[in-house]
N, C-alpha and C positions, 0 to 999 in steps of 0.2 A: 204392463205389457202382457197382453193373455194371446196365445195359444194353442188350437187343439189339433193333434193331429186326429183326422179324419178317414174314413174309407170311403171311397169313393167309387163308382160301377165302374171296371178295366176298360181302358182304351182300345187293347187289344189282346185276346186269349193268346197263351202260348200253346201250342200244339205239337212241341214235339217229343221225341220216344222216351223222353227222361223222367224219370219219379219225381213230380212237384213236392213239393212240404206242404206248399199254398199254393191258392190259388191267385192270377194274376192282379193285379191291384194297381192303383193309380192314387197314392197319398198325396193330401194335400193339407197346408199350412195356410190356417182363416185368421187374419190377425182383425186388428180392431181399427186398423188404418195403417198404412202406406208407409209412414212416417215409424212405426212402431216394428215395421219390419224392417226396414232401413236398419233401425238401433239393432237389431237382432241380429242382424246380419254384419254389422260395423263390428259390436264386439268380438267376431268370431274372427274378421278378417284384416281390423285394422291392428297390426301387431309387428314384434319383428320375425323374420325366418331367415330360418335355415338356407333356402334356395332362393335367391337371388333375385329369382323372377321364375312365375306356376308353368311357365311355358314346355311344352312338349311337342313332337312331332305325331304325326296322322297318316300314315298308312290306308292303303285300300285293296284291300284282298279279293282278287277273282279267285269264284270257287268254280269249276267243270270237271260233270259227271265222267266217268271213264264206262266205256261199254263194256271192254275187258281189264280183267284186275292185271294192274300194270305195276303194283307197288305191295310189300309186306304191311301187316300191321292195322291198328281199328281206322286207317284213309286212307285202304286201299283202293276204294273205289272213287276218287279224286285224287286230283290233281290243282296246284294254285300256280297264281302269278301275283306279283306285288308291282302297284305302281306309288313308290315312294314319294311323287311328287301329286298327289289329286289334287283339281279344284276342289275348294270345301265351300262353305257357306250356301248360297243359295240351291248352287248345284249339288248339294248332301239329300235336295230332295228332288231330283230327279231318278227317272228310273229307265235304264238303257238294255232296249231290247230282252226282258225278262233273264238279264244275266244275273246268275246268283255271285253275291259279293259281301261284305262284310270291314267297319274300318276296325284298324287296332293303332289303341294308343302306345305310342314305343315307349311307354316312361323308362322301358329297358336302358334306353340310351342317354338318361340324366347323367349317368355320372360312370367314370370307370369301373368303381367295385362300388358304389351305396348309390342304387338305383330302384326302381320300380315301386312295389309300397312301401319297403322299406324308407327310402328316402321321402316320401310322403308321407308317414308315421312320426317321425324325427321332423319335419319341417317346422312345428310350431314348437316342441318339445326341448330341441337342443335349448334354443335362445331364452326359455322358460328358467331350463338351470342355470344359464349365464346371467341372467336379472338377478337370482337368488342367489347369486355367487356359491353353487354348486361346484365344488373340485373333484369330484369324481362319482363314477355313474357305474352302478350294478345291476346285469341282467344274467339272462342264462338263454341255451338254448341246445339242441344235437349238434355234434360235431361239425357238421356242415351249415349250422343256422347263419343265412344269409343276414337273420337282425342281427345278430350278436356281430360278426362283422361291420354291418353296415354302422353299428353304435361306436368300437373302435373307429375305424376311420374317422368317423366325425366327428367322436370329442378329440382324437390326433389332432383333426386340425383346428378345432378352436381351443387346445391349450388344456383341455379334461384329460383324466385317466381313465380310462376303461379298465373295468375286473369283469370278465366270461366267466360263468361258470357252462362247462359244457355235461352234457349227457355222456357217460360210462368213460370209457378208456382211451389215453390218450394212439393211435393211428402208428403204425410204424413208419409211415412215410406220411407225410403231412402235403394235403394239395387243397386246391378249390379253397373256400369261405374257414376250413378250418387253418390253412396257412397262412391265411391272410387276416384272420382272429389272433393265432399266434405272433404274427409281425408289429402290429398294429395295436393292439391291449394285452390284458395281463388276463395268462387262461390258467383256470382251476380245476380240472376234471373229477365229475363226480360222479362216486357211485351210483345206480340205477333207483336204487334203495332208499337214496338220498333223496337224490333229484325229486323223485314222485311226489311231495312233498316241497311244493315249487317255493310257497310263501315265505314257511317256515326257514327251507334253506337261503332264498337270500338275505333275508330278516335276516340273521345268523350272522353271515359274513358281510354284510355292511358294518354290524355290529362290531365285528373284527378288527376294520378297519379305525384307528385314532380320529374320534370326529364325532358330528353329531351328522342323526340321521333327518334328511328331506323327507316330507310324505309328498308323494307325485300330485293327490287329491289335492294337498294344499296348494301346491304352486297353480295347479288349473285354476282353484279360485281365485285365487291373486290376480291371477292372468285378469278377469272377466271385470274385477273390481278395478282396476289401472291396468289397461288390455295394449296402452301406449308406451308402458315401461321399455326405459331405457338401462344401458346394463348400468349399476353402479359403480363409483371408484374407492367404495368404501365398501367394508364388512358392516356386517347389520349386528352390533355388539350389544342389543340391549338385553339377549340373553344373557349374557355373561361370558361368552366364549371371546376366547380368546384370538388377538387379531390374524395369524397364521392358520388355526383352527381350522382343517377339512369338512366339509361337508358332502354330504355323500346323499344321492338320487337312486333309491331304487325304480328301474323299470322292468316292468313285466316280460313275460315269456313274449313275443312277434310284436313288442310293442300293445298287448290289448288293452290299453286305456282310452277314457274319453280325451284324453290329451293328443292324441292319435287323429282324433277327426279331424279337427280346424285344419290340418293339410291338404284333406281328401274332399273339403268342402272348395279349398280355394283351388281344386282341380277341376270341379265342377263348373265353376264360376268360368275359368280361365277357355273350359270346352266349350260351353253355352252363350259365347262371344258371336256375333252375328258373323263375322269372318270365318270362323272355325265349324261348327257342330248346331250352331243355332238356338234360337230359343223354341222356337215352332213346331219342328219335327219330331214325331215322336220318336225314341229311341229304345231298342232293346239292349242295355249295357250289359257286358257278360266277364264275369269273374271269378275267378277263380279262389278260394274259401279255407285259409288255414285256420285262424284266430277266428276271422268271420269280419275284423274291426274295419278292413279297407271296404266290402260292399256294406254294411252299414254306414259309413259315413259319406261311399258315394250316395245312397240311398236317402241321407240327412239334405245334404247339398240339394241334391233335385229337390227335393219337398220343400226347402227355405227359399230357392230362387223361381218354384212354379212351376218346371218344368215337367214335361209330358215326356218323361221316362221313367221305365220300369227296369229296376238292376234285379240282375238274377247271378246266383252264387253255385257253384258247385261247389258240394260238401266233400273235404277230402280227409278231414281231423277230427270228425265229430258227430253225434246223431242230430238232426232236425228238432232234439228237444235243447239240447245243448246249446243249436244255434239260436236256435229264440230264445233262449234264458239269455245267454251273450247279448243280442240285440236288444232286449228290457233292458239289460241292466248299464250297456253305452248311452241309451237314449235318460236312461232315469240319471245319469251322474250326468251327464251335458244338463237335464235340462234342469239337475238342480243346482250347478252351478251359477247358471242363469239365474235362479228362482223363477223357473216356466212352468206355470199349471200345463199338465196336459194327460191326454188320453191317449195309451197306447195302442196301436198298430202297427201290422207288420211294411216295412219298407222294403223289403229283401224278398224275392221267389228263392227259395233256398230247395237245392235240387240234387240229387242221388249223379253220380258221376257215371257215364254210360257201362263201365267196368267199374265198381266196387268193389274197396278191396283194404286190406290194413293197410294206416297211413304209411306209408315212406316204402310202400311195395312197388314193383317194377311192374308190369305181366308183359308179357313174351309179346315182340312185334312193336312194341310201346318207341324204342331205342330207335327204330328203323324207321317211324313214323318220325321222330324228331328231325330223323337226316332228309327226309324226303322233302318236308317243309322248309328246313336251313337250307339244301341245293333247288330251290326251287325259286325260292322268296326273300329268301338273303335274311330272314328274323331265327332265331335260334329260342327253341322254347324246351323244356323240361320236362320228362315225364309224372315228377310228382304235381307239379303242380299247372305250367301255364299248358301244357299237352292238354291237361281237360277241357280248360277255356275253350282253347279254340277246334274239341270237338265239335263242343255245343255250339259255339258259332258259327261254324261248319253247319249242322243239320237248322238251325234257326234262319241260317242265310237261305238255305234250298225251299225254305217254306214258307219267308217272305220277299221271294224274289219279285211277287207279281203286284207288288204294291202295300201300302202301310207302313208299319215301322221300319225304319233299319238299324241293322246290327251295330254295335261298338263293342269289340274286345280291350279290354283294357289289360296291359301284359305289365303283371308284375315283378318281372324283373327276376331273378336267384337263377341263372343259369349258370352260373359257376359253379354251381352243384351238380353239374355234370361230372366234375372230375373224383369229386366221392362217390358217387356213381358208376363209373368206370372201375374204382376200385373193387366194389361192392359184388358189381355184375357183369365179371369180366367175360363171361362164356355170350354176353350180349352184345360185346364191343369187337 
């Protein structure tokens, strides 16, 4: 099975006020027949998961200009409406009376607390350690890290331990993703010192733990070689371990492994349904960029199923060289799991966030835009992170109202990091 990703002339330029990384691009995926991309696409998707079923709801955001500024904050000069219920499918390529608009995926509203990428991260991964009879799962992340919860929860419920390690000191009043890391798994707070030194430290304390350790690498390859595994009712003793023996899964800081994508592919898949978002229309999907691993594997998806979208990422954790070393190095462990020759390019428009700023900063105005958006449109979005998103969707909407592509926001969920945030920046609340 061969092949290559390709660069191909963009569909359509993006033009608005934001510092590009790249420029825009239209990748595409040349197989050798029909039949060979099927198989490519089979093992990625025929497996078990985490969620039930890839399904999400579709939102459709009116954006209108304000003549006078009627609101604080970087959308002052808008105003929205949401209509929760659109026609999609055919009518996603209709264009009504040059109104600027924009849809947004709610993956917000997957799940109570393990929703947006996060629960798209974990889709293919829990059930990964559940084949390999995984007993328990080590990550880390900031006090507030929406993965490191959203990892409790979900080995909670299928019967795993969670160990957190979080970033510096434990809170004096515990609220948001870090009370809910505390309820849910077992938290270890660690020095600044430590932490910087992500590998090493959970290396460490897996090692800590009574058991032998999983490499995450290995269970993806497994995955791709018996991609149909079902969980077993036996321990796998030809090690030597013994039949009680823990076994223990390190996972990365937001989830950034190739283990990560196969969820964000089968969201692809699930949008690009002739009912939903289509195959045909070009689309501008807009994301927002901690790890960098959810717009890379939206970005894989479109390229494996053809589709005539272009993902663009606001960088909020990282320089433009960072995120392409990240995007090399998802694409080179996917496709060597596979065994897929291929030649890299870039999949992702990775782009400068209209305010730049150190990750996990506030800036002034930022609080008052969230509320303006939540009393207006009923979606509730974040300052670190989905408030970027739907800048850029905002000024992307205004610019191709009059026809070509349209906008898709895809909202990743972590607003319960509102309430460490309140804590943090209370002269803003």
């Amino acid at each position: 099975m061969k092949f290559v990703l390709q660069r191909n002339p963009p569909i359509l330029s993006f033009r608005y006020q934001f510092q590009s990384g790249c420029s825009s691009i239209n990748p595409q995926v040349i197989c050798k027949s029909n039949s060979s991309k099927e198989e490519f696409m089979s093992k990625i998707l025929d497996r078990r998961w985490t969620l039930i079923n890839p399904d999400t709801k579709v939102h459709h955001i009116r954006v209108s200009s304000l003549q006078t500024q009627q609101h604080c904050g970087p959308l002052e000069n808008f105003s929205f409406s949401n209509n929760p219920h659109p026609s999609l499918g055919e009518n996603v390529k209709e264009w009504h009376n040059d109104q600027s608009s924009f849809y947004i995926v709610r993956d917000d509203l997957l799940h109570p607390l393990v929703n947006g990428n996060k629960a798209r991260k974990l889709d293919a991964l829990l059930p990964l350690v559940e084949d390999h009879l995984g007993t328990d799962v080590v990550t880390c992340g900031g006090c507030q890290s929406a993965h490191a919860a959203a990892v409790a929860v979900s080995c909670a419920e299928r019967g795993l331990k969670a160990h957190l390690l979080l970033r510096g000191e434990q809170p004096q009043v515990l609220t948001g993703y870090n009370l809910i890391s505390m309820l849910y798994g077992n938290v270890t707070y660690v020095p600044r010192s430590i932490y910087a030194n992500r590998e090493e430290m959970l290396s460490a304390h897996a090692d800590s733990i009574a058991g032998s350790v999983i490499c995450l690498d290995d269970l993806l390859e497994a995955s791709f070689t018996d991609h149909n595994s079902v969980k077993s009712n036996f321990p796998n003793i030809e090690d030597g371990s013994p039949l009680n023996s823990k076994k223990i899964v390190i996972v990365n800081e937001g989830a950034g492994n190739a283990v990560a994508l196969p969820g964000l592919i089968r969201l692809v898949q699930y949008l690009s349904q002739d009912h939903i978002l289509g195959k045909d229309q070009p689309l501008k999907i807009v994301v927002d960029a901690g790890t960098g691993t959810t717009a890379v594997g939206l970005g894989i998806g479109a390229l494996c199923l053809g589709l005539p979208w272009e993902v663009t990422a606001v960088m909020l954790a990282d320089t433009i060289e960072g995120y392409r070393k990240q995007e090399e190095h998802l694409i080179s462990e996917l496709c060597r799991c596979y065994d897929v020759p291929t030649t890299r390019s870039g999949l992702v428009n990775w782009v400068e966030r209209r305010h730049p700023r150190k990750f996990g900063n506030v800036v002034k105005g930022e609080i008052e835009a969230c509320q303006q958006i939540a009393q207006e449109t009923g979606v509730l979005v974040d300052p670190i992170y989905t408030l970027a998103a739907w800048e850029l969707a905002t000024q992307l909407s205004l610019e191709e109202r009059k026809g070509g592509a349209k906008v898709v926001m895809v909202h990743t969920g972590g607003t319960l990091g509102m309430f460490g945030l309140a804590q943090r920046y209370k002269s803003y609340f």
